[in-house]
MISEFI-118481 format. One record per residue (C-alpha): x, y, z; residue in three letters. Coordinates in steps of 0.25 Angstrom, whole numbers, plus 5000, padded with zeros to 4 digits. Example, Ala and Ser with C-alpha at 12.3 -4.5 7.8 and 13.67 -1.06 7.14 Angstrom:
504949825031ala;505549965029ser;
***
This chain:
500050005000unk;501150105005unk;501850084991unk;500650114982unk;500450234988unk;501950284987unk;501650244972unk;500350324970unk;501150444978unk;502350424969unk;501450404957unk;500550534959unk;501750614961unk;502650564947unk;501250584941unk;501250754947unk;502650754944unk;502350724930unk;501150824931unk;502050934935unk;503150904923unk;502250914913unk;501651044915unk;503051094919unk;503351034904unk;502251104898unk;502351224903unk;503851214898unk;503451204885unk;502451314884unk;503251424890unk;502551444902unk;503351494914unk;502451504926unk;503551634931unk;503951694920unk;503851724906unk;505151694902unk;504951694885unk;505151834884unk;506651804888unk;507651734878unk;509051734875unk;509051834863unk;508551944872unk;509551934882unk;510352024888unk;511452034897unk;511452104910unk;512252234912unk;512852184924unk;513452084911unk;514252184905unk;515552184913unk;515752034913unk;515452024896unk;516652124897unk;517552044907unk;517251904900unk;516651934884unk;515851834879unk;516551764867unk;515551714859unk;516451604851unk;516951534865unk;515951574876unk;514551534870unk;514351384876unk;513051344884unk;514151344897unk;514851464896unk;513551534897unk;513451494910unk;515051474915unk;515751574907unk;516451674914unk;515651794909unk;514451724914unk;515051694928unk;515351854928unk;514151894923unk;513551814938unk;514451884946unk;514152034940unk;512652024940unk;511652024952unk;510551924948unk;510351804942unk;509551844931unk;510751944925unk;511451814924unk;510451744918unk;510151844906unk;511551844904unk;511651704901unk;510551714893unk;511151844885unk;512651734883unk;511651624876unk;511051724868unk;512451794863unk;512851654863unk;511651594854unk;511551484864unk;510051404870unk;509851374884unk;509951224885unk;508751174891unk;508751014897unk;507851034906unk;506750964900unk;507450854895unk;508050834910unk;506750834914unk;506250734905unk;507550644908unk;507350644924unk;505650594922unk;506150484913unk;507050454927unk;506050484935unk;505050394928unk;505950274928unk;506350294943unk;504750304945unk;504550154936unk;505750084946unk;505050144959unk;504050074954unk;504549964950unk;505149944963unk;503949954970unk;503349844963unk;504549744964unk;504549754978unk;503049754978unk;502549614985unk;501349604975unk;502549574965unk;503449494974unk;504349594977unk;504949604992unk;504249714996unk;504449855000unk;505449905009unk;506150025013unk;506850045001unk;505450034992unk;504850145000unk;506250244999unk;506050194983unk;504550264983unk;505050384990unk;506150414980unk;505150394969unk;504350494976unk;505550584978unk;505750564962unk;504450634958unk;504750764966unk;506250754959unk;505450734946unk;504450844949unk;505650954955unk;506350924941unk;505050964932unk;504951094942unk;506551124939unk;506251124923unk;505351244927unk;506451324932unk;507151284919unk;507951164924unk;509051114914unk;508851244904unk;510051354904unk;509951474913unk;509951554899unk;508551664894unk;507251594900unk;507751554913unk;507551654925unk;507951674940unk;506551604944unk;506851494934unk;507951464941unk;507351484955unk;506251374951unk;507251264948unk;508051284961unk;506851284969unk;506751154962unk;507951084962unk;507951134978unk;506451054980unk;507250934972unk;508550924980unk;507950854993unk;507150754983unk;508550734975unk;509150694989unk;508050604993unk;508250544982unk;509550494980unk;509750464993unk;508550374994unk;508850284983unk;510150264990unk;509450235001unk;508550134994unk;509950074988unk;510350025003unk;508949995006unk;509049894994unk;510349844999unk;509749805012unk;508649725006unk;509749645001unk;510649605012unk;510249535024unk;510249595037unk;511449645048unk;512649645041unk;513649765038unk;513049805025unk;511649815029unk;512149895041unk;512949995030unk;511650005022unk;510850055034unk;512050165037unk;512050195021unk;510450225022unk;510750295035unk;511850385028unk;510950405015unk;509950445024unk;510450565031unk;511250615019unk;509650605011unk;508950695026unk;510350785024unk;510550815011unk;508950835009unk;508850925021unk;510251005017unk;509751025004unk;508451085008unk;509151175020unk;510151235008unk;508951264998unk;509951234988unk;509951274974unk;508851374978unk;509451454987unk;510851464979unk;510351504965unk;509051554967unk;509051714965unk;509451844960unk;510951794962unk;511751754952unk;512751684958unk;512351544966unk;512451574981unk;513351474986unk;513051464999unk;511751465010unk;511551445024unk;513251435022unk;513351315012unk;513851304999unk;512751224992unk;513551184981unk;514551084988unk;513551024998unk;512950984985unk;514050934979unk;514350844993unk;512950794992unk;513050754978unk;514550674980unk;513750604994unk;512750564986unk;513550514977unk;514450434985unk;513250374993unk;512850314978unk;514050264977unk;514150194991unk;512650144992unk;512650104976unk;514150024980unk;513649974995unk;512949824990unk;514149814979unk;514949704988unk;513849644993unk;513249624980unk;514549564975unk;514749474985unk;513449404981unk;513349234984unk;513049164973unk;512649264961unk;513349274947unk;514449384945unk;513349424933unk;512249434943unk;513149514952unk;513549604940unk;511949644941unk;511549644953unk;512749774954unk;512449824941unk;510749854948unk;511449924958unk;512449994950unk;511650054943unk;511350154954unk;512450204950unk;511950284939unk;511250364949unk;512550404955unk;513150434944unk;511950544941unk;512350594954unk;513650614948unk;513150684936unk;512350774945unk;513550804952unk;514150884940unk;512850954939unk;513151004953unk;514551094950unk;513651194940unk;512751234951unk;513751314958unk;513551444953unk;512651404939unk;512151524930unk;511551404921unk;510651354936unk;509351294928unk;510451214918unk;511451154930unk;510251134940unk;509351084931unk;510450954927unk;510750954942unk;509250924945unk;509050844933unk;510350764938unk;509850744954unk;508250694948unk;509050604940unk;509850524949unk;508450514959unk;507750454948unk;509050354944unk;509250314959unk;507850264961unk;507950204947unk;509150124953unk;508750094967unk;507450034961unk;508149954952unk;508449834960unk;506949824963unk;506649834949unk;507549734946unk;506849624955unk;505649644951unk;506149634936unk;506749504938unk;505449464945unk;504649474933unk;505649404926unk;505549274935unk;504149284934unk;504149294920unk;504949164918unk;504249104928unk;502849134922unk;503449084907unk;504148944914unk;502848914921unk;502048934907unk;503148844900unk;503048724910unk;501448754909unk;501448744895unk;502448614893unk;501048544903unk;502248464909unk;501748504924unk;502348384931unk;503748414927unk;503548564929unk;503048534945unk;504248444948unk;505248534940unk;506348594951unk;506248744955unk;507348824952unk;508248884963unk;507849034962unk;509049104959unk;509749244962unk;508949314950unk;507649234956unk;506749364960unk;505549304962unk;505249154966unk;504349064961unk;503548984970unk;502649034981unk;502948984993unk;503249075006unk;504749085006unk;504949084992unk;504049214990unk;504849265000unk;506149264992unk;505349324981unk;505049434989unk;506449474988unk;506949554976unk;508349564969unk;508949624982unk;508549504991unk;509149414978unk;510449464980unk;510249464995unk;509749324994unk;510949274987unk;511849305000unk;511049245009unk;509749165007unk;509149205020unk;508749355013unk;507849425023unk;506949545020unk;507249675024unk;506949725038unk;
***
């Protein structure tokens, strides 16, 4: 009952997300700005700011070597033109005024960003689902435990990530701080990304936290590991109430980008933002690393199962990796943010990057799940087609005398009915690998 309604809530709210996208979308493609009218200004009406003129003398634009996308944004004459004037939106009509002299278009991604993350965030919706039904006891499965419930959670938490992303695009996310995009543009996508940066934390630190969980299903009771895995949960867990309670206390990005300054204010209630950030990001990082490599011995050490099979078994949990090495990417993403004249192009790849690896860690984390309740339909299958051959041959004697099979490591659902056998079958591909160690696998407690 309690997993039906987490699935209608989770359901209602991926259905309003999608609401919101598409009038969001529409109103994209029609013009309509609830603020401001911004199609009275393009590029070939800019005009520079007076407070421009002495760094154009300083640092003279040279046509033939200075009109890249970048240099817009990082040249020095745009880096001067900062310093000398008072607001941001002098700096902005500059930029605008280079790409017009220059014959250059803003680059706008934003849409296709947008686009990209859905197609995740749909995906990591079909495996949280996927999940719930492979643990579900009307289809064999083992039942649900704490990791399932964390799982619905995260795929809660992923439809206000999904949603937060649509909301950016309004403030211009992933398009070139160049003719059309204002101060309250860029005020909407920080207030934004700041209502996303608690959800992004959950996030990546619950599907770790779902990883060791998994990891404890698998291994018996009272040793060492399963004492490391409860300090690893225990660790992951202030670092998710920290970061999550830091980053809402700072009220970063908004507070350091947003008003008439042009220059980032580097610090607030005394701390530079921007390297906090940055140690987050490597902790989060590391911690992939460390829960992702924490089953790697025990998994190799595995009695009785083929080098082939161990090869797979890693390879399902290796590919957790992908997700870290989007944190990685995003990392980069981090070092333009210090003092960005372009906020709505290097924020709007920073966000698009911290939805992404959300949506690839619950992907990954549900993939063991998945894969249990694949090889289940498999058995079933050949099970169904081996009992319609021996029907079909009429040769009934023969088949009620013929020996069962010993179930085997890739055995995920047995075959006959009786009490303790429907009790193995009740285990999934964790309490396989588990079983393969000791025969006396117990449920999780």
């Amino acid at each position: 009952m309690k997993a039906f309604l987490w699935i209608c809530v989770f359901l209602g709210g991926s259905s309003s997300a999608q609401s919101v996208s598409r009038d969001d979308w529409r109103g994209d493609q029609l013009g309509i700005r609830p603020r401001i009218d911004h199609n009275h200004k393009d590029s070939s009406s800019a005009k520079a700011a007076v407070c421009t003129e002495s760094c154009q003398k300083r640092h003279p634009l040279n046509v033939s070597t200075q009109c890249t996308i970048d240099q817009i944004f990082t040249s020095d004459l745009t880096r001067c033109v900062q310093k000398e004037c008072e607001t941001l939106q002098e700096v902005l009509d500059w930029q605008t005024y280079y790409a017009s002299v220059c014959h250059l278009k803003a680059r706008d991604t934003g849409r296709i960003q947008v686009i990209f993350s859905w197609i995740l965030f749909g995906i990591a919706t079909l495996s949280a689902i996927g999940r719930m039904l492979a643990r579900s006891r009307l289809l064999k499965g083992p039942g649900f435990w704490w990791d399932d419930w964390i799982t619905l959670f995260l795929a809660v938490i992923s439809v206000e990530l999904a949603a937060c992303l649509v909301y950016t695009r309004g403030g211009w996310a992933g398009r070139d701080s160049i003719g059309i995009v204002d101060p309250g543009d860029i005020e909407e996508l920080f207030l934004w990304m700041y209502i996303s940066v608690p959800f992004y934390i959950i996030g990546t630190y619950g599907a770790k936290i779902v990883w060791v969980l998994l990891y404890m299903r698998m291994w018996e009771f009272n040793t060492a590991f399963r004492k490391l895995c409860w300090a690893t949960i225990f660790v992951l867990t202030v670092c998710s109430i920290s970061f999550t309670v830091g980053a809402i206390i700072v009220y970063w990005p908004y507070h350091y980008y947003v008003g008439d300054s042009p220059t980032v204010r580097r610090f607030h209630l005394g701390i530079d933002l921007i390297p906090v950030v940055f140690s987050v990001a490597a902790i989060n990082i590391a911690s992939d690393f460390f829960v992702l490599l924490l089953p790697i011995p025990k998994l190799m050490s595995l009695t009785g199962v083929s080098v082939q099979r161990k090869a797979g078994i890693c390879a399902v949990f290796g590919l957790g990796f992908i997700v870290t090495a989007c944190s990685i990417v995003r990392l980069r993403y981090i070092v333009p943010l210090r003092n960005t004249t372009n906020p709505t192009w290097d924020f709007g790849l920073f966000g698009t990057f911290s939805v992404v690896e959300v949506h690839l860690g619950m992907v990954s984390c549900n993939l063991p799940a998945l894969a249990g309740l694949v090889n289940r339909m498999r058995t079933h299958r050949r099970a169904k087609r081996h009992i319609g051959q021996s029907g079909s041959s009429g040769n009934s004697s023969s088949t009620s005398s013929s020996p069962r099979k010993t179930p085997k490591l890739n055995t995920w659902v047995a075959t006959d009915t009786s009490i303790s056998t429907a009790e193995r079958s009740d285990y999934d591909y964790e309490h396989e690998l588990a079983a393969s160690q000791s025969t006396d696998a117990k449920p999780p407690g």
